[in-house]
Biopython code that builds the backbone (N, CA, C, O; Angstrom):
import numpy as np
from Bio.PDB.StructureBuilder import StructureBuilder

atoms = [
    (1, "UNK", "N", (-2.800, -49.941, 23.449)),
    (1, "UNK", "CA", (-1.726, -49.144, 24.024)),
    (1, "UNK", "C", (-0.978, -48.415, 22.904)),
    (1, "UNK", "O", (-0.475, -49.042, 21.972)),
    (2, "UNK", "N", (-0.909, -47.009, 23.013)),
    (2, "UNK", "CA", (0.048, -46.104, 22.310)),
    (2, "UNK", "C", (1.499, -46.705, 21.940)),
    (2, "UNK", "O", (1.972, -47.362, 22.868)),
    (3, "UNK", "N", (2.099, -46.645, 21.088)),
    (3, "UNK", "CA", (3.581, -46.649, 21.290)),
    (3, "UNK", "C", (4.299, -45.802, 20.779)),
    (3, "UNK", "O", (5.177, -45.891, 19.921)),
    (4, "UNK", "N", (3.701, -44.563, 21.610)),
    (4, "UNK", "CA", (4.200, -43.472, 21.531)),
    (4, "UNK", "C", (4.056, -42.551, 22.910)),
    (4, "UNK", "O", (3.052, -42.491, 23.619)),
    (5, "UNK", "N", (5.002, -42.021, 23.060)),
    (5, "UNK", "CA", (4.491, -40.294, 24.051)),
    (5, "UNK", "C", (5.148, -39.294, 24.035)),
    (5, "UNK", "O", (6.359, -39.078, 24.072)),
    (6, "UNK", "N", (3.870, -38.400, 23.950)),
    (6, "UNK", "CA", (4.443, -37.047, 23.770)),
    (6, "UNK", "C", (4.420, -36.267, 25.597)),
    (6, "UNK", "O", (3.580, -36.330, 26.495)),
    (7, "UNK", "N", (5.588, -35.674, 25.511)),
    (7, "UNK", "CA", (5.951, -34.856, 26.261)),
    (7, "UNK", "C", (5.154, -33.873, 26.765)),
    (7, "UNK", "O", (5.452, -33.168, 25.800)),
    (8, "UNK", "N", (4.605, -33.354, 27.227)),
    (8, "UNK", "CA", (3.928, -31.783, 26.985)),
    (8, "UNK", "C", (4.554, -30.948, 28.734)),
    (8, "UNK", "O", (4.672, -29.725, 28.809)),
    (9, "UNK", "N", (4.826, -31.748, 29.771)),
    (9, "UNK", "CA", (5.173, -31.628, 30.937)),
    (9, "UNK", "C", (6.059, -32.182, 31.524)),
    (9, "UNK", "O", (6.004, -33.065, 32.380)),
    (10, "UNK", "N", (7.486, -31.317, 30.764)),
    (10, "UNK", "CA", (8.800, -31.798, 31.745)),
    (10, "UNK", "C", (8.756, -31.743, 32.952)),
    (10, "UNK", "O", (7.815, -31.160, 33.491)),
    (11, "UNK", "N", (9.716, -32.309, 33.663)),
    (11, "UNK", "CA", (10.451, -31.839, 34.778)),
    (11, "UNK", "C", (10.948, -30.505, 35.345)),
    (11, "UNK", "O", (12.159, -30.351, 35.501)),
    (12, "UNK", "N", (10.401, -29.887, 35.547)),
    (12, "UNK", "CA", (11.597, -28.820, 36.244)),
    (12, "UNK", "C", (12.310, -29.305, 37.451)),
    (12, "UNK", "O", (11.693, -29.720, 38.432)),
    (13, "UNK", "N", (13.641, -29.255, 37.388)),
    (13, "UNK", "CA", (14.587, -29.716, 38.102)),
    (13, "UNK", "C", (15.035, -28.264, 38.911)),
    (13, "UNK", "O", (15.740, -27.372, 38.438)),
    (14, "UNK", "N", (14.418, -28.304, 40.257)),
    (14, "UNK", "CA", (14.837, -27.186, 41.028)),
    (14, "UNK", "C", (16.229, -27.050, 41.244)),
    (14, "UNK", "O", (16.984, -27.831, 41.823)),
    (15, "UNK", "N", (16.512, -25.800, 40.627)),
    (15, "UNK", "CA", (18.161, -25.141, 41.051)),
    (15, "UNK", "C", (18.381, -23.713, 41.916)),
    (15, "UNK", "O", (17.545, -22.820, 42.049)),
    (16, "UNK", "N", (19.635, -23.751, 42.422)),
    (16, "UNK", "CA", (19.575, -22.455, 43.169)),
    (16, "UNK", "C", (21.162, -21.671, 42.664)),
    (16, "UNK", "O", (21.981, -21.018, 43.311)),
    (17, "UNK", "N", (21.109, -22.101, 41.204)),
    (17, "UNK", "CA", (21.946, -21.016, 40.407)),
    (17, "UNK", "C", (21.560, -20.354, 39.028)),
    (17, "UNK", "O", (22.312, -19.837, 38.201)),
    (18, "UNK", "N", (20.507, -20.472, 39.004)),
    (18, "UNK", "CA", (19.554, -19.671, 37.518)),
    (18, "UNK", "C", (19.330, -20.593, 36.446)),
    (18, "UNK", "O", (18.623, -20.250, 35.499)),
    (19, "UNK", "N", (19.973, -21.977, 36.504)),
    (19, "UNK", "CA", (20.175, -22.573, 35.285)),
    (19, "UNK", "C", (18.539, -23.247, 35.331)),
    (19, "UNK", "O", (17.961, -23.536, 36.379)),
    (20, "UNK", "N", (18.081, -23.382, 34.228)),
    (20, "UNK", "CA", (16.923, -23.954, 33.853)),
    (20, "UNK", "C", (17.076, -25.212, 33.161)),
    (20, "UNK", "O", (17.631, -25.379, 32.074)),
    (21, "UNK", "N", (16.474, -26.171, 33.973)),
    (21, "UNK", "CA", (16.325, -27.734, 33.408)),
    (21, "UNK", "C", (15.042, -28.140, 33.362)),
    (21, "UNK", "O", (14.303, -28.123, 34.347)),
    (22, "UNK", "N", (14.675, -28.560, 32.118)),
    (22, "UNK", "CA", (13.211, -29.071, 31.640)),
    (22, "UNK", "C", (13.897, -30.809, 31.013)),
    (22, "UNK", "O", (14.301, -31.204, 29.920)),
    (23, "UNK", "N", (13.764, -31.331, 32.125)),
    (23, "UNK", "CA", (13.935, -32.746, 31.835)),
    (23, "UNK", "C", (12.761, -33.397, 30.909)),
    (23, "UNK", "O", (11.667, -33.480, 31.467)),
    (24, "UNK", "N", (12.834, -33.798, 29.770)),
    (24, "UNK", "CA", (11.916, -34.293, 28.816)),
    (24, "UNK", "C", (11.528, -35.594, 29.427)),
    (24, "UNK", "O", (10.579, -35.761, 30.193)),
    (25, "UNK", "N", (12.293, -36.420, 29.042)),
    (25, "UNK", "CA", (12.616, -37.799, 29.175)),
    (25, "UNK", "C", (13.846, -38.169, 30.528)),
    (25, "UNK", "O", (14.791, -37.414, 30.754)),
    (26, "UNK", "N", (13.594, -39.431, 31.298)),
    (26, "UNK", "CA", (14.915, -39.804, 32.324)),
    (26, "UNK", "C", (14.093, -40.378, 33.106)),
    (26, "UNK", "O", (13.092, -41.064, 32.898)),
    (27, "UNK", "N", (14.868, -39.865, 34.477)),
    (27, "UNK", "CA", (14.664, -40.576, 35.669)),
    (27, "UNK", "C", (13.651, -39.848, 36.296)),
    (27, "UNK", "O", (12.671, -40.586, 36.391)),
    (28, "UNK", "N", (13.456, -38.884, 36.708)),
    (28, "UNK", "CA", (12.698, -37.759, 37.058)),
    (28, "UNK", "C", (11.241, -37.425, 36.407)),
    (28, "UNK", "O", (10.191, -37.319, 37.040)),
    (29, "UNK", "N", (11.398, -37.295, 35.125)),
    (29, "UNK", "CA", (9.896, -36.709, 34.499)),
    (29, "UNK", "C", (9.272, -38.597, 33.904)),
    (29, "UNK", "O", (8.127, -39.024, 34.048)),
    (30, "UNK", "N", (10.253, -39.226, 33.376)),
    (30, "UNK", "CA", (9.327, -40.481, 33.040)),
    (30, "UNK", "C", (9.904, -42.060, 33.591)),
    (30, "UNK", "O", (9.691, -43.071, 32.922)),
    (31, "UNK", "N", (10.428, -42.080, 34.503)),
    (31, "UNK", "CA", (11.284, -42.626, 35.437)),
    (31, "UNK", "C", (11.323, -44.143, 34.134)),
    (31, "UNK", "O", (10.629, -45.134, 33.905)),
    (32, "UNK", "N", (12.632, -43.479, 33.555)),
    (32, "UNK", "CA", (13.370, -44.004, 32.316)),
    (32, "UNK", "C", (15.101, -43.960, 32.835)),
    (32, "UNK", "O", (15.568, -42.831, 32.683)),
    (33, "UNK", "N", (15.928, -44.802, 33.308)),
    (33, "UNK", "CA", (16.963, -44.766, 33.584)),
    (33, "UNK", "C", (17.697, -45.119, 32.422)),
    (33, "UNK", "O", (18.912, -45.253, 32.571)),
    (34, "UNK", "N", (17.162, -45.315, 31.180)),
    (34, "UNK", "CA", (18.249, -45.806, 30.011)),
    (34, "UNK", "C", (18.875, -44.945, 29.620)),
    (34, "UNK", "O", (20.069, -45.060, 29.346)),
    (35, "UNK", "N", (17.911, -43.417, 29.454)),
    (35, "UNK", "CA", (18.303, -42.257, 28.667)),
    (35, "UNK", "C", (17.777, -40.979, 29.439)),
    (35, "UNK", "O", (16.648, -40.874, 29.918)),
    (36, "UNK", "N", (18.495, -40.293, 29.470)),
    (36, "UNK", "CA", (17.646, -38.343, 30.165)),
    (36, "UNK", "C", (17.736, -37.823, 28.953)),
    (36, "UNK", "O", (18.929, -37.735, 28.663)),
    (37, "UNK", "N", (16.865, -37.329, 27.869)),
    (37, "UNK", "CA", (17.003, -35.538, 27.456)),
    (37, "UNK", "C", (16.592, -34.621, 28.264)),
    (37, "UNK", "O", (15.692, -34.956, 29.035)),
    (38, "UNK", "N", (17.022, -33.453, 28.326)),
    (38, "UNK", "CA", (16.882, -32.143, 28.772)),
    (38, "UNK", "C", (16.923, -30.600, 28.200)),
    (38, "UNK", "O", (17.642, -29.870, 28.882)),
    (39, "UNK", "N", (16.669, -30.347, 27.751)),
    (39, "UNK", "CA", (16.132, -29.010, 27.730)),
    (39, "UNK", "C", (16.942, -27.860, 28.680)),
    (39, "UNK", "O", (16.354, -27.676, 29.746)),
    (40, "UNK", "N", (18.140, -27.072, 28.515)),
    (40, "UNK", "CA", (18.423, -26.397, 29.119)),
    (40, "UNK", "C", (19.009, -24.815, 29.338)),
    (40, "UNK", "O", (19.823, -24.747, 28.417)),
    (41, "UNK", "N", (19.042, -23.838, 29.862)),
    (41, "UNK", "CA", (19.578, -22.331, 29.820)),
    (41, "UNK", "C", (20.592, -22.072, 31.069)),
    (41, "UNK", "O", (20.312, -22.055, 32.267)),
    (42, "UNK", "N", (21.393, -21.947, 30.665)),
    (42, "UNK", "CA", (22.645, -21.492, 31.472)),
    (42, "UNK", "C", (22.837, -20.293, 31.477)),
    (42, "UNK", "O", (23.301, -19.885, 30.412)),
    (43, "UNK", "N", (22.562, -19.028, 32.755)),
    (43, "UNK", "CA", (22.629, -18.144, 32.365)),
    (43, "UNK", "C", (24.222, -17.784, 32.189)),
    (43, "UNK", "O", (25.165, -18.571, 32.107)),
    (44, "UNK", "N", (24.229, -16.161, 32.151)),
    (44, "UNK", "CA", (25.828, -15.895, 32.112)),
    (44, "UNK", "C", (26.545, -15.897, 33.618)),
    (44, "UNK", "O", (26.093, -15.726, 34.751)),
    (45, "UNK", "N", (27.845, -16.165, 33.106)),
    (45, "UNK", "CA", (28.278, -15.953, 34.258)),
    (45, "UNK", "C", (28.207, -17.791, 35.045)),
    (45, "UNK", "O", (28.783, -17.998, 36.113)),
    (46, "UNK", "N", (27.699, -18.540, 34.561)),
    (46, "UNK", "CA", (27.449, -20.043, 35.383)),
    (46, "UNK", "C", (28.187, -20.861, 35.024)),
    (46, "UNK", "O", (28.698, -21.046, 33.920)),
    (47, "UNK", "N", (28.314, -21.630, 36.374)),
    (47, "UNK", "CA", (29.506, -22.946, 35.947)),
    (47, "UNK", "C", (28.877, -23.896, 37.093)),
    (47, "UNK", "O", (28.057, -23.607, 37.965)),
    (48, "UNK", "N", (29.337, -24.769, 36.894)),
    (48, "UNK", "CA", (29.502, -26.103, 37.633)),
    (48, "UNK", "C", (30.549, -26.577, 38.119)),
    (48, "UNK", "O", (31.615, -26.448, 37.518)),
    (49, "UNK", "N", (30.468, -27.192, 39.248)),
    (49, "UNK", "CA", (31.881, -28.254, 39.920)),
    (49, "UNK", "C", (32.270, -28.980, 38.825)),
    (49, "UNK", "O", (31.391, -29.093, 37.970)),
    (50, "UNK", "N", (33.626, -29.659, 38.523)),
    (50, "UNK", "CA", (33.745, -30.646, 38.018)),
    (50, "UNK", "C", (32.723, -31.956, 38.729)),
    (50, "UNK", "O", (32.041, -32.053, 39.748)),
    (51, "UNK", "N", (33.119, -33.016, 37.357)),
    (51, "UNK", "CA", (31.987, -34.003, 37.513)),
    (51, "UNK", "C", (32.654, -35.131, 36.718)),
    (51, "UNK", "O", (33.092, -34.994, 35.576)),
    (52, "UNK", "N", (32.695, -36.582, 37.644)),
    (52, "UNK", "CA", (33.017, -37.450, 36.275)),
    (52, "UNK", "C", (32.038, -38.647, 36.420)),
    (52, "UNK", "O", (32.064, -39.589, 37.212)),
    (53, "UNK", "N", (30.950, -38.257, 35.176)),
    (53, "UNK", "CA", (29.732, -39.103, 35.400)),
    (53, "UNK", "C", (29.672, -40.345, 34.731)),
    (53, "UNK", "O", (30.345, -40.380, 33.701)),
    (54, "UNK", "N", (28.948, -41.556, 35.077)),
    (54, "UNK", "CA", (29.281, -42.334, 35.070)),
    (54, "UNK", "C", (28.198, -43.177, 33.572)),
    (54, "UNK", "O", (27.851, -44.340, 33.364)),
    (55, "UNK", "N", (28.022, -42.116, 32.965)),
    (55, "UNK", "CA", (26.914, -42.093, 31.749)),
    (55, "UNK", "C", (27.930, -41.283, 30.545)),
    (55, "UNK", "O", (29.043, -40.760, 30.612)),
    (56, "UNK", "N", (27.036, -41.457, 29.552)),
    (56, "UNK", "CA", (28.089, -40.755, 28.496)),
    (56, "UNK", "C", (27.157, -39.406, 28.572)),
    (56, "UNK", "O", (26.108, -39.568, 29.195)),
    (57, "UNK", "N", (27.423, -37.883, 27.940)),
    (57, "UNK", "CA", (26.630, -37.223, 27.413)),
    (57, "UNK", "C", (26.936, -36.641, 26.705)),
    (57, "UNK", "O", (28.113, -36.321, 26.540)),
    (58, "UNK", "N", (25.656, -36.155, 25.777)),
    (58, "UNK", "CA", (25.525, -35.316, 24.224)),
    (58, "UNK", "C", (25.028, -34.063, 24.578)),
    (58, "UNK", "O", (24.140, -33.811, 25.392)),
    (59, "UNK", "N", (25.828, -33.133, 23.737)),
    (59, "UNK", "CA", (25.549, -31.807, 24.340)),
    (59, "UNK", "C", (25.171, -31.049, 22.726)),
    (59, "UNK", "O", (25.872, -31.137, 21.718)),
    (60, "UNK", "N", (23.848, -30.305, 22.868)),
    (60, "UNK", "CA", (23.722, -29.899, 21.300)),
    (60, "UNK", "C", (23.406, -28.270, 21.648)),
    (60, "UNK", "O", (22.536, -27.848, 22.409)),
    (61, "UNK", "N", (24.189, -27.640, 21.013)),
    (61, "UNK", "CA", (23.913, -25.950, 21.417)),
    (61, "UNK", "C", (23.365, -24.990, 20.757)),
    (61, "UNK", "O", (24.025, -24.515, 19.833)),
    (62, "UNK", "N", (22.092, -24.470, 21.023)),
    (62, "UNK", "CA", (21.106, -23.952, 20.216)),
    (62, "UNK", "C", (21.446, -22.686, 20.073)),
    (62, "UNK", "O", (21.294, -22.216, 18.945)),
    (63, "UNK", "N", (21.972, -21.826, 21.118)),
    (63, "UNK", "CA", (21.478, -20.492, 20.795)),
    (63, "UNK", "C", (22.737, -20.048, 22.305)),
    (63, "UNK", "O", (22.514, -20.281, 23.494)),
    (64, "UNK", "N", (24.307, -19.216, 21.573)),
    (64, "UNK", "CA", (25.121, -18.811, 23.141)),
    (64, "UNK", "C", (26.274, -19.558, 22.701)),
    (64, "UNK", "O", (26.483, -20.034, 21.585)),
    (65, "UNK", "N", (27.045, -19.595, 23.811)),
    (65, "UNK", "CA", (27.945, -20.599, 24.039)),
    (65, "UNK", "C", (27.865, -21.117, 25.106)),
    (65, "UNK", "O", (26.987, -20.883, 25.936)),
    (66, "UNK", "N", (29.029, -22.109, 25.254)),
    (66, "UNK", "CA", (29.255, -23.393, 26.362)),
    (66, "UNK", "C", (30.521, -24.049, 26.400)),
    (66, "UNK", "O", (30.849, -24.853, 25.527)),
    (67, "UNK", "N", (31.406, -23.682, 27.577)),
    (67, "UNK", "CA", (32.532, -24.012, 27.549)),
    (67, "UNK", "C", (32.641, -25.163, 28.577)),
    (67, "UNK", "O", (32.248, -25.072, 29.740)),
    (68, "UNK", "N", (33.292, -26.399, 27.952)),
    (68, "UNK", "CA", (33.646, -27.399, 28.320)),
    (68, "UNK", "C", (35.133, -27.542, 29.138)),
    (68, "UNK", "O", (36.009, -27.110, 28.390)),
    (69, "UNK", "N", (35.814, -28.102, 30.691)),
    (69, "UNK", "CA", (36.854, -28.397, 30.515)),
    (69, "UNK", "C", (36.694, -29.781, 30.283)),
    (69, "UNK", "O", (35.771, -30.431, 30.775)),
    (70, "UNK", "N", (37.505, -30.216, 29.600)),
    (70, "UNK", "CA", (37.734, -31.757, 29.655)),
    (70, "UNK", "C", (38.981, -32.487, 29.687)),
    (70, "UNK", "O", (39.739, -32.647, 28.730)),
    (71, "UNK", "N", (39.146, -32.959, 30.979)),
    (71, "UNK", "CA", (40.276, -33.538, 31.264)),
    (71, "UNK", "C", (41.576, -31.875, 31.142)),
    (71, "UNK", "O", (41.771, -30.773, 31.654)),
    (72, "UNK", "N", (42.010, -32.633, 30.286)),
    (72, "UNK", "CA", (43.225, -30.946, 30.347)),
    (72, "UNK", "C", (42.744, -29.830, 29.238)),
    (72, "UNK", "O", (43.153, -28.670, 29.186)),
    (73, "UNK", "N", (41.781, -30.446, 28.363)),
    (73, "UNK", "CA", (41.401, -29.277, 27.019)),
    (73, "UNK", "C", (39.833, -28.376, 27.454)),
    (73, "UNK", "O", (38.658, -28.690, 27.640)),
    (74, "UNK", "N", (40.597, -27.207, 27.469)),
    (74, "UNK", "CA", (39.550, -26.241, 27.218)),
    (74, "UNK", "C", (38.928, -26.258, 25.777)),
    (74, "UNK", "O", (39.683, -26.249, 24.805)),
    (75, "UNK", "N", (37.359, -26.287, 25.599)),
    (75, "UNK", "CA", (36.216, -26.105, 24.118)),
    (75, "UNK", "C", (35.697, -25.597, 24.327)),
    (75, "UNK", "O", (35.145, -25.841, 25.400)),
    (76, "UNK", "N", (35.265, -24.320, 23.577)),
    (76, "UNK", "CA", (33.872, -23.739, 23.605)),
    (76, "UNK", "C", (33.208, -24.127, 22.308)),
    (76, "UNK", "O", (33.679, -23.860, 21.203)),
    (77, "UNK", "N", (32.093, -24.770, 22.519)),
    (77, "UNK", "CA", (31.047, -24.599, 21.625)),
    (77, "UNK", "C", (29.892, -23.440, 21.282)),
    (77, "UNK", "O", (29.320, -22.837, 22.190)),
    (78, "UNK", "N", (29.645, -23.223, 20.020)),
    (78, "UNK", "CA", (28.618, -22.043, 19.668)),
    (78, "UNK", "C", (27.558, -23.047, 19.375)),
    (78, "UNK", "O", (27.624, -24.272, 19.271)),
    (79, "UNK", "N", (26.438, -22.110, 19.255)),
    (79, "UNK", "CA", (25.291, -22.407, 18.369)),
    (79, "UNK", "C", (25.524, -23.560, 16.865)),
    (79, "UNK", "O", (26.354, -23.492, 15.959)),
    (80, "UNK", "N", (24.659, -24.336, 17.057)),
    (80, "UNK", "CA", (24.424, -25.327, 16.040)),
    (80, "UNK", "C", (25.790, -26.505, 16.151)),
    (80, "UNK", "O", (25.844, -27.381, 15.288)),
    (81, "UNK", "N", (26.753, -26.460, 17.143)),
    (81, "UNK", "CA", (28.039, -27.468, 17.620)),
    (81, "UNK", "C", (27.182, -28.329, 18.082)),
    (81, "UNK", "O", (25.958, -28.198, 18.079)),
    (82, "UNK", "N", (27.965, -29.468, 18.595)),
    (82, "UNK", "CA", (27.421, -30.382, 19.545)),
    (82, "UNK", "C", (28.759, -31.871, 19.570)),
    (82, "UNK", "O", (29.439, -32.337, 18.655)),
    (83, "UNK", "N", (28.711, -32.060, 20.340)),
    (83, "UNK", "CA", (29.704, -32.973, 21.418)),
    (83, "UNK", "C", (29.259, -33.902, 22.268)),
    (83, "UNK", "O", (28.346, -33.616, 23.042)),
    (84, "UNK", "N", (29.787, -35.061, 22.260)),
    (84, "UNK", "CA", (29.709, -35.829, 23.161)),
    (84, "UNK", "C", (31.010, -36.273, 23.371)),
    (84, "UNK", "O", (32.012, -36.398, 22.668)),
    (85, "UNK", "N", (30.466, -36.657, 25.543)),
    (85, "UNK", "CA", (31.673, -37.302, 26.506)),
    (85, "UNK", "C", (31.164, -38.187, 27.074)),
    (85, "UNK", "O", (30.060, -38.218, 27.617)),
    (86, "UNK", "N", (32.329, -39.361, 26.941)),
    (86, "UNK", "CA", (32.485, -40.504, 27.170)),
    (86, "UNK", "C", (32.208, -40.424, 28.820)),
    (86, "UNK", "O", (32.412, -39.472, 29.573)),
    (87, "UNK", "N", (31.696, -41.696, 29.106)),
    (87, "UNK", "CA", (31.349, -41.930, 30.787)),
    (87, "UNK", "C", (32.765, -42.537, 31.594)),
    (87, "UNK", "O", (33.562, -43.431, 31.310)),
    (88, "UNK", "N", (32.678, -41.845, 32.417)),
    (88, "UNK", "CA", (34.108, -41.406, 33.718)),
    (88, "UNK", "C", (35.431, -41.087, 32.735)),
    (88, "UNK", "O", (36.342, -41.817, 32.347)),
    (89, "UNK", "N", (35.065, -39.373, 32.458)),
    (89, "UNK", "CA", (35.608, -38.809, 31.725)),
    (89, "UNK", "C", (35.201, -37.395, 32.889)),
    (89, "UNK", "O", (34.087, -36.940, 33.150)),
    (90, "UNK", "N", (36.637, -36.939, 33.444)),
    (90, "UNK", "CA", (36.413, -35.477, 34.171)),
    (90, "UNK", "C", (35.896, -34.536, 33.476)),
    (90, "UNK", "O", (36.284, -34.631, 32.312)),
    (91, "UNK", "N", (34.983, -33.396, 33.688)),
    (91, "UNK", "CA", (34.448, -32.500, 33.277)),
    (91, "UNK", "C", (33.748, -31.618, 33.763)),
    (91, "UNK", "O", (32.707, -32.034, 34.271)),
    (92, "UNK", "N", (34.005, -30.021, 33.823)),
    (92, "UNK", "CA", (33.269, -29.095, 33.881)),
    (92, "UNK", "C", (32.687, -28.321, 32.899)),
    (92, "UNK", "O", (33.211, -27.745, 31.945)),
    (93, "UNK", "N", (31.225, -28.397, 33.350)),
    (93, "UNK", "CA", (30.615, -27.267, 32.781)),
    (93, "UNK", "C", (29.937, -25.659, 32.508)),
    (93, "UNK", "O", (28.909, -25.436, 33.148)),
    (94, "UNK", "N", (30.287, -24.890, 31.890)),
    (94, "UNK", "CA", (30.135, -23.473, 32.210)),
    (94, "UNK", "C", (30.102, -22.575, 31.668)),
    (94, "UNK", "O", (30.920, -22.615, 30.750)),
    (95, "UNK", "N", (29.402, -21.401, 31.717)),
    (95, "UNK", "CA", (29.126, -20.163, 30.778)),
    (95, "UNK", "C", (29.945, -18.951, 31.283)),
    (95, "UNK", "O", (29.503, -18.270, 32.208)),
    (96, "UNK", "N", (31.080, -18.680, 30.719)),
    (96, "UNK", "CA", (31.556, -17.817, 31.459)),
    (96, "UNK", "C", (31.274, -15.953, 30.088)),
    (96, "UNK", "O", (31.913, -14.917, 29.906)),
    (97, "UNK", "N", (30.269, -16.423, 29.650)),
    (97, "UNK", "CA", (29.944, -15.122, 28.519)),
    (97, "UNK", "C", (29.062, -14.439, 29.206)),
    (97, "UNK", "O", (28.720, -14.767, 30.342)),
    (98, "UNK", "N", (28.476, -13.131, 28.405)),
    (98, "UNK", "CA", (27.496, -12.642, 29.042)),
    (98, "UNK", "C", (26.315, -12.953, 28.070)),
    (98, "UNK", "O", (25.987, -12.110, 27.234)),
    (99, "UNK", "N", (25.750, -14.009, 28.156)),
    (99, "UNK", "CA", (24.355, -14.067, 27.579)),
    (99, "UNK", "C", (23.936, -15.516, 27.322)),
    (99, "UNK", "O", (24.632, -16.496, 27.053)),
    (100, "UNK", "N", (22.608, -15.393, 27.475)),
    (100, "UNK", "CA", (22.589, -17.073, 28.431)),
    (100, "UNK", "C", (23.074, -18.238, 27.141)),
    (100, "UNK", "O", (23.671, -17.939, 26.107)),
    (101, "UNK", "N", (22.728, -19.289, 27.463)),
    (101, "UNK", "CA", (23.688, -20.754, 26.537)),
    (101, "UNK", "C", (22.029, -21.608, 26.973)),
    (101, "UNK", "O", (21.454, -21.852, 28.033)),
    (102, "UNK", "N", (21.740, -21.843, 25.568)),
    (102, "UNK", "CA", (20.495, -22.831, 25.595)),
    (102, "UNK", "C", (20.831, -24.065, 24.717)),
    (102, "UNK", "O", (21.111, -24.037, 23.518)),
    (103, "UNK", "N", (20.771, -24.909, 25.340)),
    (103, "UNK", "CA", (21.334, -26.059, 24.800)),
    (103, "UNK", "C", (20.371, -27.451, 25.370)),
    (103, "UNK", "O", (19.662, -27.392, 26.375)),
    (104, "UNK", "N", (20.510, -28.585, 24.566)),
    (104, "UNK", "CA", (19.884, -29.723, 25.154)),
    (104, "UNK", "C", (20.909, -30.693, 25.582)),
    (104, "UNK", "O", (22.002, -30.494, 25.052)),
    (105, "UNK", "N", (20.861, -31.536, 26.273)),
    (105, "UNK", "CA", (21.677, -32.771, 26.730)),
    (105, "UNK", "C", (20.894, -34.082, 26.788)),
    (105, "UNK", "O", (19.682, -34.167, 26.989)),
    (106, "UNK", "N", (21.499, -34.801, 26.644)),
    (106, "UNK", "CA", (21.046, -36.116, 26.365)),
    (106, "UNK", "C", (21.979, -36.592, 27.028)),
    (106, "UNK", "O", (23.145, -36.213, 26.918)),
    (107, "UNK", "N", (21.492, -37.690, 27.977)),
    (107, "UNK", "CA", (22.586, -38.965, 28.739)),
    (107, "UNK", "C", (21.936, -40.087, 29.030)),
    (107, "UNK", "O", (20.812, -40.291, 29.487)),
    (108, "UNK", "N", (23.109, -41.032, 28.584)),
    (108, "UNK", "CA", (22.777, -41.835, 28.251)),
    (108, "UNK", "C", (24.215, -43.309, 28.869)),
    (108, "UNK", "O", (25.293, -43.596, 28.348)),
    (109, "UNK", "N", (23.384, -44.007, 30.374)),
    (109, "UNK", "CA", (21.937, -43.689, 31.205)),
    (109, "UNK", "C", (21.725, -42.786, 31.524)),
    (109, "UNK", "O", (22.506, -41.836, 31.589)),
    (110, "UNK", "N", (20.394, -42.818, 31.875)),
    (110, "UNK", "CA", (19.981, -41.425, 32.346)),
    (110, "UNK", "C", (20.832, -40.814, 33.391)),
    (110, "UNK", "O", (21.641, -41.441, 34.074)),
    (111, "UNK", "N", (20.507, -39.088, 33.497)),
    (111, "UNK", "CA", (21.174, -38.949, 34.546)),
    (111, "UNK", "C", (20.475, -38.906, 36.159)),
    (111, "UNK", "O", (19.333, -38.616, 36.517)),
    (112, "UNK", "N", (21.595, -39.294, 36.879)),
    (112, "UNK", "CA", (21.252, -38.680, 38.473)),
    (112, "UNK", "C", (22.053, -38.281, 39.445)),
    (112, "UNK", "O", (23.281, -38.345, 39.390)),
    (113, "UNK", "N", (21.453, -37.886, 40.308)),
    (113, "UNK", "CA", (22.649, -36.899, 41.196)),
    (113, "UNK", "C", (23.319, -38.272, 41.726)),
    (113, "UNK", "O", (24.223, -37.766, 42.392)),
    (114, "UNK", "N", (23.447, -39.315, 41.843)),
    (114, "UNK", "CA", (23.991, -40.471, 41.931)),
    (114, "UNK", "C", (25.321, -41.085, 40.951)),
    (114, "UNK", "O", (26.414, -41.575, 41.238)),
    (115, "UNK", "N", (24.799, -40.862, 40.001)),
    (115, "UNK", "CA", (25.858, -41.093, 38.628)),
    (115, "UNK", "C", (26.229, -40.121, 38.050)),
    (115, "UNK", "O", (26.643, -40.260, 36.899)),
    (116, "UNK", "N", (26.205, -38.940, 38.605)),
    (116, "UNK", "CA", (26.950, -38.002, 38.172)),
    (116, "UNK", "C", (28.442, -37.471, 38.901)),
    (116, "UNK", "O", (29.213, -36.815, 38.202)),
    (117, "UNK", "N", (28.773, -37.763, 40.213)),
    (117, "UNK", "CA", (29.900, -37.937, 40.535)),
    (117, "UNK", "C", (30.479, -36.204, 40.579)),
    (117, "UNK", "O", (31.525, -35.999, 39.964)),
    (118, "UNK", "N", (29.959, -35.253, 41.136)),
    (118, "UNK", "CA", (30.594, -34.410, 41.377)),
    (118, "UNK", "C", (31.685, -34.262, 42.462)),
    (118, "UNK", "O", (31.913, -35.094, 43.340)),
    (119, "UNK", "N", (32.030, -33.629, 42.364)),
    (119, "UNK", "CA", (33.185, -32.665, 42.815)),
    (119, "UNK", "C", (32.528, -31.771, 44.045)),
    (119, "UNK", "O", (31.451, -31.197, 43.882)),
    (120, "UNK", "N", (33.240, -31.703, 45.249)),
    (120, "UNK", "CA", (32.749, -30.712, 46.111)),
    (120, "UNK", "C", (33.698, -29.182, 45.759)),
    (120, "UNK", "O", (33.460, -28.150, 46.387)),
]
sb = StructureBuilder()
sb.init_structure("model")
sb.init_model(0)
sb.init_chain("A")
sb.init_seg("    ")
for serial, (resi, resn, name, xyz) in enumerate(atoms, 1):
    if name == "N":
        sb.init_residue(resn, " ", resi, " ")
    sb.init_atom(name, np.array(xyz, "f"), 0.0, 1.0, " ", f" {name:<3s}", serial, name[0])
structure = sb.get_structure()
């Protein structure tokens, strides 16, 4: 037995707001609840409900920005930043620039629409 694996076929996590999720690792592509990475593009213009999930997550930003609320503080992160939030910690996420935000996330447990705790 390997003790190793390589990736070659994320997840695509169907959305119906442009954002692109290539789940590496998690619940979904290697049904791993300890940890999710992801792979992701936010286009412009995108946001999310608030959310207070019940996992921590790491946010690393490749290429754009990405504006965080958290709790009462507005952050934007650029390219080559990266951040992490503590689990059941309020938060929205969102691109309010014009040009998309490619970034990876890591959570840790993994994530799911279960432990993520949105906001209607």
């Amino acid at each position: 037995m390997k003790k190793y694996f390589i990736q070659n076929t994320p997840f695509i996590v169907p959305t119906t707001d442009g954002k692109l999720i290539e789940e590496h690792h998690g619940k979904a592509s290697t049904d791993n609840n300890d940890i999710s990475i992801a792979h992701m593009v936010a286009p412009p213009n995108w946001s999310e409900p608030f959310q207070t999930p019940d996992f921590e997550e790491y946010t690393y930003i490749i290429k754009g920005k990405k504006q965080f609320i958290i709790e009462d503080d507005i952050i934007i992160l650029e390219a080559g930043q990266s951040i992490k939030i503590e689990r059941n910690t309020r938060v929205q996420y969102s691109n309010p620039f014009d040009e998309s935000c490619e970034y990876i996330a890591i959570c840790k447990p993994a994530f799911s629409i279960e432990n993520v705790n949105r906001e209607d």
